[in-house]
C-alpha positions in Angstrom: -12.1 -0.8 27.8 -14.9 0.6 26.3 -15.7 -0.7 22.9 -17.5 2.1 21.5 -15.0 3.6 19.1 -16.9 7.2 18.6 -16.5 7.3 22.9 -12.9 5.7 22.8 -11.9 8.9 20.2 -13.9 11.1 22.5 -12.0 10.4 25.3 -8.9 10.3 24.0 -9.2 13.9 21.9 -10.8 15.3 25.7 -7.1 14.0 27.2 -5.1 15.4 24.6 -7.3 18.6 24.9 -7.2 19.1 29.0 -4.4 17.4 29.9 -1.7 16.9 27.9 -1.6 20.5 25.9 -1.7 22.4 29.0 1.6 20.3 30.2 3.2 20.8 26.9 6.2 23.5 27.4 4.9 26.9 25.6 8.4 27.1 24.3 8.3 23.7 22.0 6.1 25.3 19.5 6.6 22.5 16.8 5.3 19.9 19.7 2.0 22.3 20.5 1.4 22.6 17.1 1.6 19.0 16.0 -0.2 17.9 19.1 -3.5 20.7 17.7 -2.8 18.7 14.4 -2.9 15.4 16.3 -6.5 16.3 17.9 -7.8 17.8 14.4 -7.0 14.8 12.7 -8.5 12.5 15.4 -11.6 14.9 15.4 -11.9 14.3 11.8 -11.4 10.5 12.1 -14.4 10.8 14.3 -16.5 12.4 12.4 -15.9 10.3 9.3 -15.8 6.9 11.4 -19.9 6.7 10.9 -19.3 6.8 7.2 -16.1 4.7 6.7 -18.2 1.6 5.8 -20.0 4.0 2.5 -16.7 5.6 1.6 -15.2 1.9 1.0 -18.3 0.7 -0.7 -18.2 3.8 -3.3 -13.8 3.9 -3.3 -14.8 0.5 -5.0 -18.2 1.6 -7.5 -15.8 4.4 -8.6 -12.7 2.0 -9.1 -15.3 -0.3 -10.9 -16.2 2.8 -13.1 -12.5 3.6 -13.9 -12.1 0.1 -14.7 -15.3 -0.3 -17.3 -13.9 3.0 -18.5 -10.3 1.9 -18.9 -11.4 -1.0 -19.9 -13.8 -0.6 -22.8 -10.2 1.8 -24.6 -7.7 -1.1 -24.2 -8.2 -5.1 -23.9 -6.8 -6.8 -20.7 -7.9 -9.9 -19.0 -6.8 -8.9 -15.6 -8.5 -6.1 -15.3 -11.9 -7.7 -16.3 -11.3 -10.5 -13.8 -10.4 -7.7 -11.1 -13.8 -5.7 -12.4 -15.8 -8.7 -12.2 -14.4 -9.8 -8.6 -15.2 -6.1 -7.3 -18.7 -6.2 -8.2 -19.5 -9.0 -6.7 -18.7 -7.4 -3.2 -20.5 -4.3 -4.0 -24.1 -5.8 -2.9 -22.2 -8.7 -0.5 -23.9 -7.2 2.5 -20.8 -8.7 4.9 -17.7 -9.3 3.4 -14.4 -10.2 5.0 -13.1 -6.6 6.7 -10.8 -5.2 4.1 -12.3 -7.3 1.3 -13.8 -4.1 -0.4 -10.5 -2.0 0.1 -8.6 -5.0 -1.0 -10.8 -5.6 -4.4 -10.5 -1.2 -4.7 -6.4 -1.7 -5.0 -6.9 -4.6 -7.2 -8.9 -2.9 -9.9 -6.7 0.1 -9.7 -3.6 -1.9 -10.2 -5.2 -3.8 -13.0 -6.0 -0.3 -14.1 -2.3 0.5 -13.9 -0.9 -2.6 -15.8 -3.7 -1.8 -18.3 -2.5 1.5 -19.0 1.1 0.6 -19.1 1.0 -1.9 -21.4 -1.3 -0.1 -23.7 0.8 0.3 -26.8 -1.4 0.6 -29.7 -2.0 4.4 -30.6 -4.8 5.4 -27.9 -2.8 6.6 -25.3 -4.7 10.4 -25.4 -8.1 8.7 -25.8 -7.0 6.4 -23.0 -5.8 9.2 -20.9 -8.6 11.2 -21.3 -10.8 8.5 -20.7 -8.8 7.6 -17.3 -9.7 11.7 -16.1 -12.7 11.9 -16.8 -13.4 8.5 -15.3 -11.5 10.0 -11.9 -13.5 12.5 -10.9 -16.0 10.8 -8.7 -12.9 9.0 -6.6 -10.9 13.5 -6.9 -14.5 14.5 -5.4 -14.9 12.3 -3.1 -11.8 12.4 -1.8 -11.9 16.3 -1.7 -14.8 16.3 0.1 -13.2 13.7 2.9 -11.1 15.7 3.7 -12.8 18.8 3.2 -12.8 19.7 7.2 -9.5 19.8 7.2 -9.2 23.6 5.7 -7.0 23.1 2.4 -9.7 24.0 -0.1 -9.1 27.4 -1.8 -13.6 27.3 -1.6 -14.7 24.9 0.0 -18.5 25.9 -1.0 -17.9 24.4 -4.1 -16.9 20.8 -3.0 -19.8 19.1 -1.8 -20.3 17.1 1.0 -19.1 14.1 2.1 -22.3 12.4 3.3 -24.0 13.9 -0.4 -21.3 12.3 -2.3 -21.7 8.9 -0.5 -25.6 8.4 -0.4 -25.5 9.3 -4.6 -28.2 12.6 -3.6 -25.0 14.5 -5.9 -22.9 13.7 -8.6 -22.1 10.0 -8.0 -24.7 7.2 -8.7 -25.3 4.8 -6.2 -27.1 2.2 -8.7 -26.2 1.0 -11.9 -22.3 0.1 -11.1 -22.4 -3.3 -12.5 
C-alpha cells in the first residue's frame, strides 16, 4: 500500500476512470452517472485534501467568533467554557486528530443551547447577531465546495485557499 493519500486518490479516480466506466452497461444510466459523480467527488476530495488541516483550524476561529458573538447577547456558562477550550487548540500546533473538529461541534452546540434557552426579549438582536456572525463559516463553506458547479456565479465566491490563509474576508489573527 502506498501511504501517500494524494497518489492513493489518484489511483483510485484513474481505475474508476479507465476501467470500471468503460465496463459499466451504457444502458444503466443512473449507475454511469453516479459513478461520474463518484470520481467528481473524489477529485474534489483531492484537491481539498492539502488544505483539510486549515479548513478545520478556521471551522473552529469562526465557531469561536459565533460563540463571542452569541455570547456577548445572552449569558451561558457552557458556551464560555466551550469558547475557552476552543481557543486553546487554535495555536496547539498538534492536537489529538479530531480535537479541532470536536471543540468546532462543541462551541456550536453550546451555541445552540445558548440560543434556545434565551428567553429574555433579545431574540431578534440575538438572531441577527447569530447571521451576521455566520458568514465567514456560509463563505467558507461556499467556496469548499465551489468546484462542484452549484453556484448561480461562482465569480463572486472567493476562493477556498483566499478564504483560509485570511488574504480575504476572514482574519487569521485576533480570534482569541
Amino acid at each position: 500500500m502506498i501511504p501517500d493519500l494524494d497518489l492513493q486518490l489518484q489511483v483510485v479516480i484513474k481505475a474508476l476512470k479507465d476501467t470500471v466506466m468503460p465496463a459499466v452497461d451504457p444502458a444503466h444510466r443512473m449507475a454511469i452517472e453516479q459513478l461520474g459523480l463518484s470520481i467528481a467527488t473524489l477529485s474534489m476530495v483531492r484537491e481539498r485534501l492539502p488544505l483539510a488541516g486549515l479548513r478545520e483550524w478556521q471551522d473552529l476561529a469562526n465557531a469561536i467568533a459565533l460563540g463571542r458573538a452569541t455570547v456577548a447577547e445572552v449569558s451561558s456558562a457552557v458556551l464560555e467554557q466551550a469558547i475557552g477550550d476552543g481557543a486553546a487548540l487554535l495555536d496547539e500546533a498538534r492536537p489529538a486528530p479530531g480535537a479541532r473538529t470536536a471543540a468546532t461541534r462543541a462551541v456550536l452546540s453550546a451555541v445552540s443551547m445558548a440560543v434556545r434557552e434565551a428567553d429574555d426579549g433579545s431574540e431578534t438582536a440575538l438572531m441577527r447577531t447569530i447571521v451576521e456572525a455566520s458568514r465567514p463559516a456560509l463563505d467558507l463553506a461556499r467556496a469548499w465546495s465551489k468546484s462542484a458547479g452549484f453556484e448561480p456565479d461562482p465569480d463572486e465566491v472567493p476562493e477556498v485557499v483566499a478564504l483560509l490563509t485570511g488574504t480575504v474576508g476572514v482574519q487569521r489573527t485576533g480570534v482569541r
